[in-house]
C-alpha positions as CSV (number, residue, x, y, z in Angstrom):
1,X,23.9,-1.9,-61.2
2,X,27.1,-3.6,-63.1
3,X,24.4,-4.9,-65.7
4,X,22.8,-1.8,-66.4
5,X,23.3,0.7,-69.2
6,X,22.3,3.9,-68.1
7,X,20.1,5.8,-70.8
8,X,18.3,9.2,-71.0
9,X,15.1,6.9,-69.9
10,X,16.4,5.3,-67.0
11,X,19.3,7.8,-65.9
12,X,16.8,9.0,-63.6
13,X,15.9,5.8,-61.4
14,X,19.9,5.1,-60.4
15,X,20.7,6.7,-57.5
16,X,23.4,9.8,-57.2
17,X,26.3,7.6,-55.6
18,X,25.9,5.1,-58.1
19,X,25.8,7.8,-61.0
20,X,29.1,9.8,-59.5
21,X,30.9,6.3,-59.3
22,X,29.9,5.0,-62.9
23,X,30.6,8.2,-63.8
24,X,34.6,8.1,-63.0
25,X,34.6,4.9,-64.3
26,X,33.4,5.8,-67.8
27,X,35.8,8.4,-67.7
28,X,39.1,6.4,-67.7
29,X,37.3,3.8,-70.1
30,X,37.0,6.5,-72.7
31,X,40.3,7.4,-72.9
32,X,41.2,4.2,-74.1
33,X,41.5,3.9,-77.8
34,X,38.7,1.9,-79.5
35,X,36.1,3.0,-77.3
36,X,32.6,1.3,-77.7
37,X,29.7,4.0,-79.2
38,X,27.8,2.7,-76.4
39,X,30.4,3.7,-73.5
40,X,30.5,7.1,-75.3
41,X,26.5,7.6,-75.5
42,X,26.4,6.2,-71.6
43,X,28.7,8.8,-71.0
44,X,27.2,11.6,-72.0
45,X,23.9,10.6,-71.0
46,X,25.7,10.8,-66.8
47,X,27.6,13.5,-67.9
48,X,24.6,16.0,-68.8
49,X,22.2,14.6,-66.2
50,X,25.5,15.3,-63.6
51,X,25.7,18.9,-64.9
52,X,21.8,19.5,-64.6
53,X,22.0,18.5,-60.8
54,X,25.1,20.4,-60.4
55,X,27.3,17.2,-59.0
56,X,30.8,18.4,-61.2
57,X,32.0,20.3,-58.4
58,X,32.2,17.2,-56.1
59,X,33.7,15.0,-59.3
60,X,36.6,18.0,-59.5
61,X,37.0,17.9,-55.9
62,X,38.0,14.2,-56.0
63,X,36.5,13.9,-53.1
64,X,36.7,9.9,-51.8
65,X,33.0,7.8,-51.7
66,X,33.0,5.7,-49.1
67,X,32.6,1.8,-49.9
68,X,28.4,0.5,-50.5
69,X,29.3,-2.0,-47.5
70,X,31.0,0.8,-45.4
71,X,27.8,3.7,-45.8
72,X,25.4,0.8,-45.4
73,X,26.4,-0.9,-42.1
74,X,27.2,3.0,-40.7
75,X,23.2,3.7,-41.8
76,X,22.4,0.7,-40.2
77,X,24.1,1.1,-37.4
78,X,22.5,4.5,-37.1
79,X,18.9,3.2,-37.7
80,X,18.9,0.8,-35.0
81,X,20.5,3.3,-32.3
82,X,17.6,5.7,-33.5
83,X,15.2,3.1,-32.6
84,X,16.7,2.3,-29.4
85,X,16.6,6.0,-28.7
86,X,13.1,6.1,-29.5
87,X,12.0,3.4,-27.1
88,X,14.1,5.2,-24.2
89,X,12.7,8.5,-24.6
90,X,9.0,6.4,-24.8
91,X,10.2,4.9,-21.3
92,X,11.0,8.3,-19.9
93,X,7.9,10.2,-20.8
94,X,5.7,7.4,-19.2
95,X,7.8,7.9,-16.2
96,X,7.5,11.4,-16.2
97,X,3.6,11.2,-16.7
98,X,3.5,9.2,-13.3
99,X,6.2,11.2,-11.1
100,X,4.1,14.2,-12.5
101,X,1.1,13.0,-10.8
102,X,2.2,11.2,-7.9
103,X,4.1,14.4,-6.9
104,X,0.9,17.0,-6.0
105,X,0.1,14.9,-2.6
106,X,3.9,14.9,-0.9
107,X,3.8,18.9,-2.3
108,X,0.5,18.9,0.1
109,X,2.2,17.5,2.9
110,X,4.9,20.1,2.6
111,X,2.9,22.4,2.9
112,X,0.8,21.2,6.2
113,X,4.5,21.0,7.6
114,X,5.3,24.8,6.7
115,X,2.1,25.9,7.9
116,X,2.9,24.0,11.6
117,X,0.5,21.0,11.2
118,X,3.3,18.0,10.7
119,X,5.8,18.6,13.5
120,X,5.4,22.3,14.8
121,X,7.1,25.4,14.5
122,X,7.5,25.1,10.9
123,X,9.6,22.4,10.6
124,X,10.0,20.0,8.0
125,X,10.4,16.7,8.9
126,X,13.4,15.2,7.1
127,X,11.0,12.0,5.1
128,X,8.6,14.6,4.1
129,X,11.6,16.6,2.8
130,X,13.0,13.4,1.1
131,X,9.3,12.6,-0.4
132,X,9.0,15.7,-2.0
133,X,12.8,16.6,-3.3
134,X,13.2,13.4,-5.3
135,X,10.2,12.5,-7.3
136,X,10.9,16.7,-8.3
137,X,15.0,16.0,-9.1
138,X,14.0,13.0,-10.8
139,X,11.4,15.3,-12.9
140,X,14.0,17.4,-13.9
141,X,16.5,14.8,-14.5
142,X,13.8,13.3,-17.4
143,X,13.0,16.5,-18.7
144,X,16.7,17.2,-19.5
145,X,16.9,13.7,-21.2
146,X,14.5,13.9,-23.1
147,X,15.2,17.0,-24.4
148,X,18.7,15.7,-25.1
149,X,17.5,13.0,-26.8
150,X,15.1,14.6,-28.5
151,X,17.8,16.4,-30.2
152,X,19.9,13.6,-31.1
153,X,16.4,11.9,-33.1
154,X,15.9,14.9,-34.7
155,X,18.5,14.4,-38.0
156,X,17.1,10.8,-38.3
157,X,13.8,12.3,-38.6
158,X,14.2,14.4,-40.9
159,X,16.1,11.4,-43.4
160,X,12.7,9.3,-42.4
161,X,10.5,12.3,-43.9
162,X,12.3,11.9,-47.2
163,X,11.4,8.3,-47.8
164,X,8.2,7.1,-49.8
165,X,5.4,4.9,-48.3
166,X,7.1,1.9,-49.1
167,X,10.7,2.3,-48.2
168,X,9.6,3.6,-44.5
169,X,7.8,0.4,-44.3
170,X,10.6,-1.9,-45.2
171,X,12.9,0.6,-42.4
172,X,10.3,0.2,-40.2
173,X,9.6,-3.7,-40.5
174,X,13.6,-4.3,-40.6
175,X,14.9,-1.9,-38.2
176,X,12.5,-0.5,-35.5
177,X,12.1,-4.1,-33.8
178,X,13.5,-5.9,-30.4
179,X,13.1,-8.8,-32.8
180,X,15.2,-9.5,-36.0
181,X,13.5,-11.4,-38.7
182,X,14.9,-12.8,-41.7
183,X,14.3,-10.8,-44.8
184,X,12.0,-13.5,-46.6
185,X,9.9,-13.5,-43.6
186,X,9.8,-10.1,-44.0
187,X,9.1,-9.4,-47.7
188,X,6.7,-13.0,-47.5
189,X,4.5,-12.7,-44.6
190,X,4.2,-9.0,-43.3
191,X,5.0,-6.7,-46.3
192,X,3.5,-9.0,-49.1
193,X,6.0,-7.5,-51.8
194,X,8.4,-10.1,-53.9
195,X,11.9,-10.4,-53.7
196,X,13.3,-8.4,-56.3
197,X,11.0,-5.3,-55.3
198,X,11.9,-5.6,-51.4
199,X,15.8,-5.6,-52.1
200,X,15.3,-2.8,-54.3
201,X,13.1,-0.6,-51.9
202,X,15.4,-1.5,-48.9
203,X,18.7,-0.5,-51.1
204,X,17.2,3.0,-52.1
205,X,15.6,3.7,-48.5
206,X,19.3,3.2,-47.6
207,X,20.9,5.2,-50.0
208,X,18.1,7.9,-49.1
209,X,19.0,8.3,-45.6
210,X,22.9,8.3,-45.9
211,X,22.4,11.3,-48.1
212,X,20.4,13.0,-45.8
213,X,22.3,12.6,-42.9
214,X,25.7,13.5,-45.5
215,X,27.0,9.7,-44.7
216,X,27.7,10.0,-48.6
């Protein structure tokens, strides 16, 4: 981004944060004396495409950016815990599809002991009683975490929805895996995209999320 001037052709490619922070940077440069026509034009250019999106308030605010390094190893970090939320609340539903059916023939034996044919007079025997009350706690128990969990995907989600083809695929391949892989492997031998296009896809896909879960 250091490189790049940004023009009326290209102003929409950069992303927001980058925009906001070149932004404040032109802004002290051009109150310098001697300023470059090209500084003023770039200027301008951020300054009207900022205006359009309505992003002045947050420049008059002040308000502080985080660092790149600091929003992307929190968005990380958020990515992977989504993933290992994901494969818990897989775990749990398989669970709860086989208590679900292993619990109808102890709920039949219950009900042979309340109708007298187990141990008389009523009575339930206390292992019957034991067979039946905790596959049904343990039902319960899943339901609640999963719902729980469920709840704590749901934000992630949503950031995943905003992302193109490509950029949930490079997510996907880098982050929703009990194995890391290098990024050349990656890009090389699973993705088939080059270098420069795989960095560039990961970086927005990154940027992306952290704005939709307000991480910048």
């Amino acid at each position: 981004m250091r490189n790049i001037e940004i023009t009326d052709k290209n102003v929409t490619l950069i992303p927001m944060d980058w925009l906001l922070i070149r932004y404040q940077k032109l802004n002290k440069k051009i109150k310098q004396p001697l300023v470059d026509a090209k500084i003023l034009s770039e200027h301008a250019v951020i300054e009207r495409y900022l205006a359009d999106k309505g992003h002045f308030e947050q420049l008059e605010l002040n308000l502080p950016r985080p660092k790149r390094e600091e929003y992307v190893g929190v968005t990380e970090q958020m990515l992977k815990e989504y993933y290992r939320l994901q494969r818990r609340k897989e775990r749990l539903e398989q669970e709860w599809e086989y208590l679900s059916k292993t619990c109808t023939p102890a709920e039949t034996k219950i009900t042979a002991s309340y109708n007298g044919g187990g141990g008389g007079a009523g009575l339930i025997s206390k292992p019957v009683e034991k067979a039946v009350l905790q596959p049904l706690d343990r039902l319960e128990n899943i339901e609640r975490e999963i719902y729980g969990i469920s709840n704590r995907l749901a934000p992630m989600e949503r950031a995943l929805q905003a992302l193109d083809y490509d950029q949930l695929r490079i997510i996907t391949a880098k982050y929703f895996v009990t194995e890391k892989k290098k990024d050349q492997v990656l890009y090389e031998e699973e993705l088939f995209l080059n270098r420069q296009k795989y960095y560039e896809l990961k970086k927005t896909a990154i940027i992306t999320i952290a704005q939709a879960l307000r991480i910048i």
